[in-house]
VONU-835946 format. One record per residue (C-alpha): residue in three letters; x, y, z. Coordinates in steps of 0.2 Angstrom, whole numbers, padded with zeros to 4 digits, always signed. Layout:
REM residues N
ALAXYZ
...
***
This chain:
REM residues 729
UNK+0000+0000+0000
UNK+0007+0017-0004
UNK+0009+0033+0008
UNK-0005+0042-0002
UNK-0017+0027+0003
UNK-0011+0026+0021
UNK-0014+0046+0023
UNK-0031+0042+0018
UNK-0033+0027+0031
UNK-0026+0041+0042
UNK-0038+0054+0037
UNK-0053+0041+0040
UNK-0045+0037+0059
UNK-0042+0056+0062
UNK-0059+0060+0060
UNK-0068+0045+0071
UNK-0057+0053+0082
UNK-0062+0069+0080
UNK-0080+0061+0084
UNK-0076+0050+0099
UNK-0079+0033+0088
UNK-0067+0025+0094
UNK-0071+0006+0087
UNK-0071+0014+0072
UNK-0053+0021+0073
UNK-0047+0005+0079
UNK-0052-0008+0065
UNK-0046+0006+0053
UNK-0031+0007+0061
UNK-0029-0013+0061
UNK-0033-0012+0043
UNK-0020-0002+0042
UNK-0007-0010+0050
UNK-0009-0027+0042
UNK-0010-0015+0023
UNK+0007-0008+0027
UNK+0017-0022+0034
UNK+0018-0016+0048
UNK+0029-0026+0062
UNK+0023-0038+0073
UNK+0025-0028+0088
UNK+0015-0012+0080
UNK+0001-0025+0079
UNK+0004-0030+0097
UNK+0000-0011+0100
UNK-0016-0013+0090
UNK-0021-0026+0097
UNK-0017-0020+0116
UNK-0026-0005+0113
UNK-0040-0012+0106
UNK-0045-0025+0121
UNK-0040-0009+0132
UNK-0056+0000+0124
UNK-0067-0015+0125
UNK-0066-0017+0141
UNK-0068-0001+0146
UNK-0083+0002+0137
UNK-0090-0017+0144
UNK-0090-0008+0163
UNK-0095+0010+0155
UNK-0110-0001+0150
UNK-0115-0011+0165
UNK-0115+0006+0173
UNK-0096+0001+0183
UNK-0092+0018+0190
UNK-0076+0024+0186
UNK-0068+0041+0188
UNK-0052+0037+0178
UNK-0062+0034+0163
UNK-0058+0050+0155
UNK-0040+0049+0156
UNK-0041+0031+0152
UNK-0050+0037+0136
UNK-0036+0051+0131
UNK-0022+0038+0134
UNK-0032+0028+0121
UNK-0035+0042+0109
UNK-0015+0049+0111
UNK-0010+0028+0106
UNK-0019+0027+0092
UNK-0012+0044+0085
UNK+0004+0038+0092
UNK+0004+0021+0081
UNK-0006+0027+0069
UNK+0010+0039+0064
UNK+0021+0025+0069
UNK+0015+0016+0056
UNK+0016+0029+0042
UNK+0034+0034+0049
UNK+0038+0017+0045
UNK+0032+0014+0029
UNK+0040+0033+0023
UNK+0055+0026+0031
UNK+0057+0014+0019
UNK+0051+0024+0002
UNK+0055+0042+0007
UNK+0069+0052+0000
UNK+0067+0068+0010
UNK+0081+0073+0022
UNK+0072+0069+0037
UNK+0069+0049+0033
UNK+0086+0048+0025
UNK+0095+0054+0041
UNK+0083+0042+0051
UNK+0090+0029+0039
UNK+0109+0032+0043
UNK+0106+0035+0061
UNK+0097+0017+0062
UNK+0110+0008+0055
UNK+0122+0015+0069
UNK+0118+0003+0079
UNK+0131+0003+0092
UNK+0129+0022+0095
UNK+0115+0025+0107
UNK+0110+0044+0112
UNK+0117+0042+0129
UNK+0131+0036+0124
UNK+0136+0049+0112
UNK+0130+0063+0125
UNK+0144+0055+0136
UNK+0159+0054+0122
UNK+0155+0072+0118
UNK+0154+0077+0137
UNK+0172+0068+0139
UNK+0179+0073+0122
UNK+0172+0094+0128
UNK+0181+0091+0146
UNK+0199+0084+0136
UNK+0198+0100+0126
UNK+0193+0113+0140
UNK+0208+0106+0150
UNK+0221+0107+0136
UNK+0214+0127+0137
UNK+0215+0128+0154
UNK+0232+0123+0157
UNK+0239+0134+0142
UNK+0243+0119+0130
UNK+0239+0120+0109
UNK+0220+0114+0106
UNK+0220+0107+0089
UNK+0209+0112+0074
UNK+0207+0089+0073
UNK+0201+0090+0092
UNK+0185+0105+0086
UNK+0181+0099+0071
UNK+0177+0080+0080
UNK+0167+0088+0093
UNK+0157+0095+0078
UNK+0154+0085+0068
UNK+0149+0073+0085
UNK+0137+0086+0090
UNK+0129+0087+0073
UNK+0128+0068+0076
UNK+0120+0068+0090
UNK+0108+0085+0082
UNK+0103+0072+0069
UNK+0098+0059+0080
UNK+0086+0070+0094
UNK+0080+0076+0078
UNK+0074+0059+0070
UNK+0070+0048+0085
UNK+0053+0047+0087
UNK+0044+0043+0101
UNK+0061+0046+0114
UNK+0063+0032+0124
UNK+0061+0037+0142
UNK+0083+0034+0146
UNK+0087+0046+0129
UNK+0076+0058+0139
UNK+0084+0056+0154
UNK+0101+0057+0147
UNK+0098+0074+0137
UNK+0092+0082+0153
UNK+0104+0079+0163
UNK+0117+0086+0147
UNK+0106+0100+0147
UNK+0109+0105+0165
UNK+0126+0102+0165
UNK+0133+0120+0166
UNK+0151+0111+0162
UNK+0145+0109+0144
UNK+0144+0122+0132
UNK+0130+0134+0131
UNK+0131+0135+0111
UNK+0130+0115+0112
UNK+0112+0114+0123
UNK+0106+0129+0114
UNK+0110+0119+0098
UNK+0100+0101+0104
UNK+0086+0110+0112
UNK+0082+0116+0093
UNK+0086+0098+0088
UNK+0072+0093+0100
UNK+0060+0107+0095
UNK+0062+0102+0077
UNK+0059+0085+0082
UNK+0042+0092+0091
UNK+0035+0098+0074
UNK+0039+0081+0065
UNK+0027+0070+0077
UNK+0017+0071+0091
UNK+0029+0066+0106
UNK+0020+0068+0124
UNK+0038+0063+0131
UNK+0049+0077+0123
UNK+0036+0092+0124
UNK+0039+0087+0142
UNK+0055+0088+0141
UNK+0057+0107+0132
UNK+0046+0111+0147
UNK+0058+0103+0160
UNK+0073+0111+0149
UNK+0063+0128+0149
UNK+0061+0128+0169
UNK+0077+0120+0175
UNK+0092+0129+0161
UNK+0096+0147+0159
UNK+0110+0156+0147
UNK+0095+0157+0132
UNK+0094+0139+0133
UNK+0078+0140+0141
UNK+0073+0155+0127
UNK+0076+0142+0114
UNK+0064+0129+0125
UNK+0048+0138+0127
UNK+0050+0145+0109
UNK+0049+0127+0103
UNK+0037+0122+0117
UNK+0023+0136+0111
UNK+0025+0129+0092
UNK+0023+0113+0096
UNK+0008+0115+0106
UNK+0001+0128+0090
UNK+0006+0113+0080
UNK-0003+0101+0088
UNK-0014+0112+0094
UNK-0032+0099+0089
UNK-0024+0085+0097
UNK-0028+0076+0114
UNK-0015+0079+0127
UNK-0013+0068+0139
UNK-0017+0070+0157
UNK+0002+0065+0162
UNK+0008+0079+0148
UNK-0008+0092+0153
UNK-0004+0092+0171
UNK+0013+0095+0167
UNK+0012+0108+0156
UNK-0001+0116+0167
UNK+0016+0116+0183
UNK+0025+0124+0170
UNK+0013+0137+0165
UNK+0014+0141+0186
UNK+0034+0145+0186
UNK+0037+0165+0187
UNK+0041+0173+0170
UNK+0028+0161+0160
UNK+0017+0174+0156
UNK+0030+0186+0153
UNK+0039+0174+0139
UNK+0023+0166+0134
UNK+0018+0186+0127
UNK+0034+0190+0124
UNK+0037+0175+0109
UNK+0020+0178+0105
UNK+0022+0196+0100
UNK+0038+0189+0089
UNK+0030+0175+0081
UNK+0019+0189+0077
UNK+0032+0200+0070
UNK+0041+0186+0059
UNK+0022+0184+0051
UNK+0027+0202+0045
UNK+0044+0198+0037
UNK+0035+0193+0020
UNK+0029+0212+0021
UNK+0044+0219+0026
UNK+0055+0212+0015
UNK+0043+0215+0000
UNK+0044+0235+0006
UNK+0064+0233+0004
UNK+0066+0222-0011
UNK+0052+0234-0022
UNK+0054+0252-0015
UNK+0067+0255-0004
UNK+0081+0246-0012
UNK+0077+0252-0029
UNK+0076+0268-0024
UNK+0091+0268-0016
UNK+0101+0263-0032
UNK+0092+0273-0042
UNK+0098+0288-0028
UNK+0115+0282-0031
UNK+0115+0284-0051
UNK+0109+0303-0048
UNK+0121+0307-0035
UNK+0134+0300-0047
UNK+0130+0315-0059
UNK+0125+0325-0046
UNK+0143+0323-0040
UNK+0151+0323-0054
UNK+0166+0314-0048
UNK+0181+0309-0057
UNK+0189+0299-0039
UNK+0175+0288-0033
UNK+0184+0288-0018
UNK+0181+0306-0017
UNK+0165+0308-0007
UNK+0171+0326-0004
UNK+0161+0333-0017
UNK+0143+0323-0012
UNK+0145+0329+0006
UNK+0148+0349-0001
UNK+0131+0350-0013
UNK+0121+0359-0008
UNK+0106+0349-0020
UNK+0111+0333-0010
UNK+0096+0336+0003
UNK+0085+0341-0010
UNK+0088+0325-0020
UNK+0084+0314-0004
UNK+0065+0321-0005
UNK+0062+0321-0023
UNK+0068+0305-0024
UNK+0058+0299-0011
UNK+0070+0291-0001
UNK+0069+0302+0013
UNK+0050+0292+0016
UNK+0057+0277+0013
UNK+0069+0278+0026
UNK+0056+0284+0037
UNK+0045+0271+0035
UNK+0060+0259+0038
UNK+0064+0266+0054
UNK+0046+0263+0059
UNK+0048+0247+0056
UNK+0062+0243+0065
UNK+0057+0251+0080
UNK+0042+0241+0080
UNK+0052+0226+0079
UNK+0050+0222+0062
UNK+0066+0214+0052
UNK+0071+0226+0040
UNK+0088+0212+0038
UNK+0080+0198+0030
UNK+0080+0204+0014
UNK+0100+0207+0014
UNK+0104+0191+0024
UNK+0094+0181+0013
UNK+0107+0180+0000
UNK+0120+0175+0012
UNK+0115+0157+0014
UNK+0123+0148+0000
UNK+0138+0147+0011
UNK+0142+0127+0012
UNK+0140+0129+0031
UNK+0122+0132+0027
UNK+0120+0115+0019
UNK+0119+0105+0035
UNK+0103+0108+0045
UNK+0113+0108+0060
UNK+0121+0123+0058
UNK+0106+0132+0055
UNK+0104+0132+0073
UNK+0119+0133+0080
UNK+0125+0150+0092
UNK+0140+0160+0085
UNK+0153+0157+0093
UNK+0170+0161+0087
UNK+0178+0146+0091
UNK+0168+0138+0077
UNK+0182+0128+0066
UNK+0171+0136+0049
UNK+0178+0154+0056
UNK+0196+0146+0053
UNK+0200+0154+0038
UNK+0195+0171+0042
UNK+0215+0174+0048
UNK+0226+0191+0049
UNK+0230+0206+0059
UNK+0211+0211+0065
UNK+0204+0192+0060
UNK+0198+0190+0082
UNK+0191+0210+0082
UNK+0182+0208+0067
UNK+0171+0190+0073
UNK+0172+0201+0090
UNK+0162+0215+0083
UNK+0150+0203+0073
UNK+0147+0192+0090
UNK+0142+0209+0097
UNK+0130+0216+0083
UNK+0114+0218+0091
UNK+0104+0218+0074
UNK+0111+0200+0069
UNK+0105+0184+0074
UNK+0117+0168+0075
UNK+0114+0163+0055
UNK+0114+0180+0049
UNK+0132+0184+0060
UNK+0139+0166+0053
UNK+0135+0175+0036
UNK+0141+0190+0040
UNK+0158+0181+0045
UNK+0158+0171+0031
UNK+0155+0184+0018
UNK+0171+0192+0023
UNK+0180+0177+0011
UNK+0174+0184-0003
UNK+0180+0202-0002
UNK+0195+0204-0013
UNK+0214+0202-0003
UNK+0216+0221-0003
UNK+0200+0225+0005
UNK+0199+0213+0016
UNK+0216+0216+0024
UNK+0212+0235+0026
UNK+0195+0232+0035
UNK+0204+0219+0047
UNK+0219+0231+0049
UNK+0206+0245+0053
UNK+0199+0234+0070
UNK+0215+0228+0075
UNK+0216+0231+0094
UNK+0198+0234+0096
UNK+0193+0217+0104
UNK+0190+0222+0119
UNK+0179+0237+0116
UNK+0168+0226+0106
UNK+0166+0217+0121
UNK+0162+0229+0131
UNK+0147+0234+0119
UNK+0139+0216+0122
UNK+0135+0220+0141
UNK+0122+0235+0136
UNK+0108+0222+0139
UNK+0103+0216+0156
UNK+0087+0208+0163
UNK+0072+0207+0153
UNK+0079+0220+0138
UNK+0093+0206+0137
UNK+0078+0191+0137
UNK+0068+0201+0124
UNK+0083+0201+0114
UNK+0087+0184+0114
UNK+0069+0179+0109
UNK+0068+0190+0095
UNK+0086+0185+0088
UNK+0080+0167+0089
UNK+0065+0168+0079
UNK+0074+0174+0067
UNK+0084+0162+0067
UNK+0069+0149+0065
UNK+0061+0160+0052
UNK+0076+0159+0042
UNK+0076+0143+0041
UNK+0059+0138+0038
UNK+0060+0150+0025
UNK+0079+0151+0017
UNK+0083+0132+0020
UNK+0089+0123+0003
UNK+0076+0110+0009
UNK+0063+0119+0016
UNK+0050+0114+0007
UNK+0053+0095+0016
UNK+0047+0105+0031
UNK+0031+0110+0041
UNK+0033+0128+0041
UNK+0025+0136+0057
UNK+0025+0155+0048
UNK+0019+0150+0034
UNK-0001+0153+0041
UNK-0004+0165+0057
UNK+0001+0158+0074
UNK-0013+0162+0082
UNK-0009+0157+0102
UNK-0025+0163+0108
UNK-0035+0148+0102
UNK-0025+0136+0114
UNK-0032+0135+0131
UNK-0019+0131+0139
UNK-0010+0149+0136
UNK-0028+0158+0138
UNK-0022+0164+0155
UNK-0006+0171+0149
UNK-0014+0180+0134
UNK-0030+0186+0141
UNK-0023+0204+0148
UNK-0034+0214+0140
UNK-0018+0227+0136
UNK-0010+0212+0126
UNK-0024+0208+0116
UNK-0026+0225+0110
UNK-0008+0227+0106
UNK-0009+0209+0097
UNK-0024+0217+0089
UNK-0018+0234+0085
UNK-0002+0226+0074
UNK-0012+0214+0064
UNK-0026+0227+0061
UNK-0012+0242+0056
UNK-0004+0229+0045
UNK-0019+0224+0036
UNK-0019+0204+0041
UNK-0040+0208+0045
UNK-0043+0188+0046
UNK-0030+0186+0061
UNK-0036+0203+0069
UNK-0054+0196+0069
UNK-0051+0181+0078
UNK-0042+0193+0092
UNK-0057+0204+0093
UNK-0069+0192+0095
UNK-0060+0185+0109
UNK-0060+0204+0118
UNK-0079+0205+0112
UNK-0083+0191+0124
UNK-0071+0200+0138
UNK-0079+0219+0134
UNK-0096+0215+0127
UNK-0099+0234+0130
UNK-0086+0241+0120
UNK-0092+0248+0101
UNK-0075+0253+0095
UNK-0072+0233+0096
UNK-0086+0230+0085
UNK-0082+0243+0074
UNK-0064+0236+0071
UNK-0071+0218+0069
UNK-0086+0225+0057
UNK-0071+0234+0047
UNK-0062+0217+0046
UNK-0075+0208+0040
UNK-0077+0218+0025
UNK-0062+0220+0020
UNK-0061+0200+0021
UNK-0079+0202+0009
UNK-0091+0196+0022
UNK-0103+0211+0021
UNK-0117+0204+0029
UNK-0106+0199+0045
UNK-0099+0216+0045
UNK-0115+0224+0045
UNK-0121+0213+0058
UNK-0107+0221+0068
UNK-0110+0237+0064
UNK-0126+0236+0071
UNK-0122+0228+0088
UNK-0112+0244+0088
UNK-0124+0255+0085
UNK-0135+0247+0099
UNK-0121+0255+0112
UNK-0114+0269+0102
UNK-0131+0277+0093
UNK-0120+0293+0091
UNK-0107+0286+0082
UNK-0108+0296+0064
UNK-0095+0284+0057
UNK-0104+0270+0061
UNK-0119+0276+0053
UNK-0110+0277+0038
UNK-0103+0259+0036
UNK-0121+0250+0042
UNK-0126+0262+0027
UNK-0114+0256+0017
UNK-0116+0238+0020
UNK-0133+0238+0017
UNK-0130+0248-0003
UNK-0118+0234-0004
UNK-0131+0219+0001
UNK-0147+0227-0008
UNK-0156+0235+0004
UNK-0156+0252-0003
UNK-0172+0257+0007
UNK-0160+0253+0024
UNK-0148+0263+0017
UNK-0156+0278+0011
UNK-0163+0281+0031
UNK-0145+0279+0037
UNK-0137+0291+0023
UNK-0151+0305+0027
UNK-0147+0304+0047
UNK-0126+0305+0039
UNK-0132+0320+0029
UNK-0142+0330+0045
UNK-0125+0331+0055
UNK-0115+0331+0038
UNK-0124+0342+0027
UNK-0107+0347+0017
UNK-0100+0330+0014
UNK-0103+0330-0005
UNK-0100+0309-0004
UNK-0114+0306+0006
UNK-0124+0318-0004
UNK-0120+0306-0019
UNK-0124+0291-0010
UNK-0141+0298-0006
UNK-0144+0301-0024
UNK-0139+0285-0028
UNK-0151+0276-0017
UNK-0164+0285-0022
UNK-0160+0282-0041
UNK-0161+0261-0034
UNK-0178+0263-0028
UNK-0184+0272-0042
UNK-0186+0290-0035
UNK-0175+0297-0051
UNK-0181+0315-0048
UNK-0174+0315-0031
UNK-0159+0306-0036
UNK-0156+0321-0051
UNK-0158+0334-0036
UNK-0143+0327-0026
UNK-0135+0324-0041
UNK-0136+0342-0048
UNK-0131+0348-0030
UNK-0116+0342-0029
UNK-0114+0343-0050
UNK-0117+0363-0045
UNK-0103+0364-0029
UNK-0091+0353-0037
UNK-0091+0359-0056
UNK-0097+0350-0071
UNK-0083+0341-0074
UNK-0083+0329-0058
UNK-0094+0311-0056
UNK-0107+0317-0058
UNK-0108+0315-0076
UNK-0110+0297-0077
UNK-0124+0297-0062
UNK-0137+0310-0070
UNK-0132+0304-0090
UNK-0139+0287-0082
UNK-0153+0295-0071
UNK-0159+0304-0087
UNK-0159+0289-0096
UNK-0171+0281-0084
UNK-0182+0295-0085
UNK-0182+0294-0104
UNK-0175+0310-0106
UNK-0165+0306-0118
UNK-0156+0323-0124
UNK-0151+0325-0106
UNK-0144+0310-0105
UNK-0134+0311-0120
UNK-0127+0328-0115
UNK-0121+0320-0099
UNK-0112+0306-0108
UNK-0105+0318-0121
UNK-0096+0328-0108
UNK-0086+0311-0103
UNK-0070+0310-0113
UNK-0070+0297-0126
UNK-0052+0289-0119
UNK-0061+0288-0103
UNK-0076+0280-0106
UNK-0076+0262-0099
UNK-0085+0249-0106
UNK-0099+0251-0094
UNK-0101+0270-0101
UNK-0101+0262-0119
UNK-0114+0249-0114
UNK-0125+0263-0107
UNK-0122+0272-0123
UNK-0130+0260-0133
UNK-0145+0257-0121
UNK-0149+0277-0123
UNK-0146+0275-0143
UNK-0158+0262-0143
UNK-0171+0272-0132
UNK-0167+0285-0145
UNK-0171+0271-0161
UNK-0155+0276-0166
UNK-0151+0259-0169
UNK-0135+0261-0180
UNK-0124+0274-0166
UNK-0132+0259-0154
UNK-0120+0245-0164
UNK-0108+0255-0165
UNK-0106+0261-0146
UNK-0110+0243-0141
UNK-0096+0235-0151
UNK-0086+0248-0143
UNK-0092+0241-0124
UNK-0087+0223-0132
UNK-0069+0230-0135
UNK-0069+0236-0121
UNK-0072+0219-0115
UNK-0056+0213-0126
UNK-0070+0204-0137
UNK-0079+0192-0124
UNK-0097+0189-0129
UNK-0101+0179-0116
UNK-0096+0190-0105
UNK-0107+0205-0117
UNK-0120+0193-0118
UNK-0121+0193-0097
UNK-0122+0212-0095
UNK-0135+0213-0108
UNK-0144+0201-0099
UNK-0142+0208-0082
UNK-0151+0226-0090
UNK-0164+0219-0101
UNK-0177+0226-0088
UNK-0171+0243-0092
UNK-0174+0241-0112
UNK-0190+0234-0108
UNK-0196+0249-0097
UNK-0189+0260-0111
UNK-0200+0253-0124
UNK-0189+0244-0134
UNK-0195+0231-0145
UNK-0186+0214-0142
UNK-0187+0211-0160
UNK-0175+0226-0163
UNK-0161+0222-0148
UNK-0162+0204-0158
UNK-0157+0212-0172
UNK-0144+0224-0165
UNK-0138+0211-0155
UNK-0135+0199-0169
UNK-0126+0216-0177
UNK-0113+0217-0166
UNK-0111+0198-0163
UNK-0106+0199-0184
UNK-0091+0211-0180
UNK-0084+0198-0172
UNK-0082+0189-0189
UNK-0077+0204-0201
***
């Protein structure tokens, strides 16, 4: 059975599931098991499992209390899922060629390396190599490079074992709070375990990240909850177990869970926005930019280039900055960085064809300067220059590595001169890395490492191997268990107030419902989601929202406006006339209200009243404004005819659209000027690149408007047919 078929058996057990039919799911997950070949002992499981459920639905029957009933029926639930997935692992395992099964394939056959085991060698290898520091003797480039590639070793197999057994567990937290082993080390397994968290449903490691995020310090635990929260978003519609639930729940008691639960919320917010961000730099700014640079060239006009001299002296230098636009562009920019945004993705994105960047491992791995990849950057100034990059504050550890690493391809000359430049610096690059204490140096450390993760789901060579976690809004809200750490109504608002600024309505909807339950009295909160909604094109929602509005805010002229727009939009023109006409009494010179009174009244008919708005603001505004259109279409309603053709003459023949052609020919034909009526309706059909379907449906769609103007049917046949020929000639 193939891995398309299995998904489909998987499907089928995920939704009995979902509907608590539990004998259901068990003899589609045997079917499924004996399909796939699985091994004897997965059917064991089934089979365990399945005389588990029996017999507790034989007592649930004969009316035997028991108040473990529902745990017993989670742990039944959580199994099923469990082989269930073991089962597809297995038979991807064989037929897969994505990264992750072929590593799970290597790491298999070594079979006499256990995780443990390898924690161990590279604890003893780590201790040999500190000591030959410590005592001042000549630690060789051989002893780093094996404690590399053992920790990629042991990356590769957190990453792919799946469930952990209970003594890899065990021996990867104890590693983890050894404070002998290096921090860039536990910082890089704890992503290996996150990574692993997103892969399969594990009870036993997303207990583990909590226990790592509760117990370690030194950012490891940063790295921890980050993975932690995606796991739980990820498997977000799956039953915890009570063992895992009441863990999580202790963990959600330790001091600064609220505090980093909001704060890597806000983040994962932010890397939602780096699509947007980068979009800004790649079309507007960066163009921009180089266009600047051409100009100042012959603004300049330098023989040197060296020379800047002459830029910084002209006095048409400012002057360029605004016409060119760059001066807003740069403004914006800033704006985005101080709201956090990542204004670096854009430029580091380019940096990752670096080998280096080839092995998932090092994706996650801190800068450190020790790194043997940072070998070859050598030369008077080589320490002081991966100094100042360890202390950038901008740069997270894969965009520092390729920062480092670019530095190989700046030509001999250039290169030596920059590192000549830092020489004897070291220390004051130090010293600049100890301006962040305390939470400022917490917040940093969470906002550097989604980065780091966003990169990767987003840059990696293989990335589209991978479940990517920004690729749809993370929307932490909707998980219970966080709802106490993201109820505070000021960080709903501020969630709220970023998506809503930013345009992502759908996400911003969700949060205001979620405050609407909290603050059922507050209208701006049903104006805001009354907004969204019709931005998303959900009219009839949005007014709905608008109205509840209303009910608390009767005074809210703004509001008045959108329930009366909503309802134009959804046909009720009567609803919406009432509510322009209260607009218009606090707003009598708001000429667009005055319109969309005329235009309501022109709907229901009233075509005098709708000429008397229309001449209003014709008179106010001039007779070359909109209002051309509204009274040549009125007049022809009204079968004035001459009127109406005056109006339409007054619109410029390259402006006219292929509605204004269409209505053309309609008045023509009114007018039994059945010849100009061809001829302007071909026009509308151009207009219309030649579709006659598509002419065919708007002739439809105002057949009632020919009919109340007289016209004989026979003749639009004949007209019709008319234009139909052109498209033969």
């Amino acid at each position: 059975m193939t891995p398309k078929q299995l998904k489909s058996i998987q499907a089928r057990i995920e939704t009995a599931l979902a509907e608590r039919r539990y004998s259901v799911a068990l003899i589609e997950l045997k079917s499924m098991a004996e399909a796939s070949g699985a091994s004897w002992e997965i059917r064991m499981e089934v089979e365990h499992v399945g005389s588990t459920y029996r017999m507790l639905a034989d007592y649930a029957l004969d009316g035997v209390p028991d108040p473990s009933r529902a745990d017993m029926l989670d742990k039944i639930d959580a199994d099923i899922r469990r082989i269930c997935d073991n089962v597809m692992r297995e038979k991807e395992a064989e037929l897969s060629s994505t990264l992750y099964f072929n590593t799970l394939r290597y790491e298999r056959s070594q079979t006499s390396d256990s995780l443990p085991d390898m924690l161990t060698q590279y604890s003893a290898l780590y201790n040999e190599h500190s000591m030959s520091v410590f005592t001042g003797g000549t630690t060789s480039a051989a002893m780093r490079s094996r404690l590399e590639a053992l920790a990629m070793r042991i990356f590769s197999r957190i990453w792919v074992s799946s469930p952990l057994s209970r003594h890899d567990c065990d021996a990867l937290d104890a590693f983890m709070r050894d404070g002998s082993m290096p921090v860039y080390a536990r910082k890089q397994f704890v992503s290996a375990l996150s990574l692993g968290a997103l892969e399969y449903f594990d009870a036993r490691r997303i207990a583990l990240l909590a226990d790592v995020y509760e117990n370690c310090a030194d950012g490891i635990d940063v790295r921890a909850i980050c993975g932690l929260l995606l796991a739980l978003w990820k498997w977000r519609d799956t039953a915890i177990p009570s063992k895992l639930q009441a863990r999580l729940e202790a963990v959600a008691d330790s001091r600064d869970w609220e505090r980093d639960v909001r704060t890597v919320f806000m983040q994962f917010i932010r890397a939602r926005d780096t699509e947007r961000v980068t979009r800004t730099m790649n079309d507007e700014v960066i163009p921009r930019m180089m266009k600047l640079r051409n100009d100042i060239g012959k603004l300049a006009d330098i023989e040197n280039p060296e020379d800047l001299a002459g830029i910084e002296a002209n006095p048409e230098w400012e002057e360029l900055m605004k016409k060119s636009g760059i001066e807003d562009e740069l403004k914006k920019l800033t704006e985005m960085q101080t709201e956090g945004a990542d204004v670096l993705m854009s430029t580091f994105s380019h940096l990752k064809s670096f080998p280096f960047f080839n092995d998932i491992a090092n994706w996650f791995l801190p800068y450190h300067t020790d790194a043997t990849v940072l070998d070859s950057i050598t030369g008077k100034g080589a320490i002081d220059y991966l100094s100042l990059v360890n202390v950038s504050p901008m740069l997270c550890d894969g965009d520092k590595y390729s920062m480092a690493l670019s530095l190989e391809r700046v030509p001999d000359a250039q290169r030596n001169m920059l590192l000549g430049q830092l020489a004897g610096h070291a220390r004051e690059f130090e010293n600049m890395s100890s301006g962040h204490t305390g939470n400022e140096a917490r917040d940093r450390e969470i906002d550097l490492y989604v980065k780091d993760l966003y990169r990767f789901y987003n840059l990696f060579r293989r990335k589209g191997e991978f479940y990517n976690p920004f690729a749809a809004p993370i929307n932490l809200v909707e998980i219970k268990l966080l709802s106490k750490a993201l109820s505070d109504a000021d960080m709903l608002a501020a969630v709220s107030e970023f998506y809503f600024r930013h345009g992502y309505f759908s996400e911003a909807l969700n949060v205001y419902r979620r405050m609407i339950e909290d603050s059922p009295l507050d209208d701006s909160l049903y104006q805001k989601a009354g907004y969204c909604l019709q931005k998303l094109g959900d009219i009839a929602g949005a007014l709905d929202m608008y109205r509840k509005g209303e009910l608390i805010n009767p005074s809210s002229t703004w509001l008045l406006k959108r329930i009366a727009v909503c309802s134009k939009m959804t046909g009720h023109s009567d609803e919406a006339l009432r509510y322009f006409k209260q607009v218009a009494e606090r707003q009598p010179d708001d000429l667009n209200v005055t319109m969309n009174i005329g235009h309501c009244e022109m709907e229901l008919g009233n075509y005098s009243e709708a000429l008397r708005h229309y001449y209003k603001v014709e008179y106010i505004k001039g007779a070359a404004d909109r209002t051309s259109r509204p009274i040549a279409w009125c007049c022809f309603l009204s079968a004035d005819y001459d009127k109406s053709l005056s109006y339409y003459g007054r619109i410029d023949e390259a402006d006219r659209s292929a509605s204004d052609w269409l209505n053309m020919g309609h008045l023509f034909m009114g007018m039994n000027r059945f010849r100009d009526a061809v001829d302007h309706y071909s026009k509308a059909l151009d207009k219309m690149n030649r579709d006659m379907d598509r002419f065919a449906r708007h002739m439809h769609d105002d057949a009632s408007y020919l009919a109340a103007a007289g016209i004989d049917p026979l003749m639009t046949a004949i007209v019709l047919d008319t234009v139909n020929k052109t498209l033969y000639d």
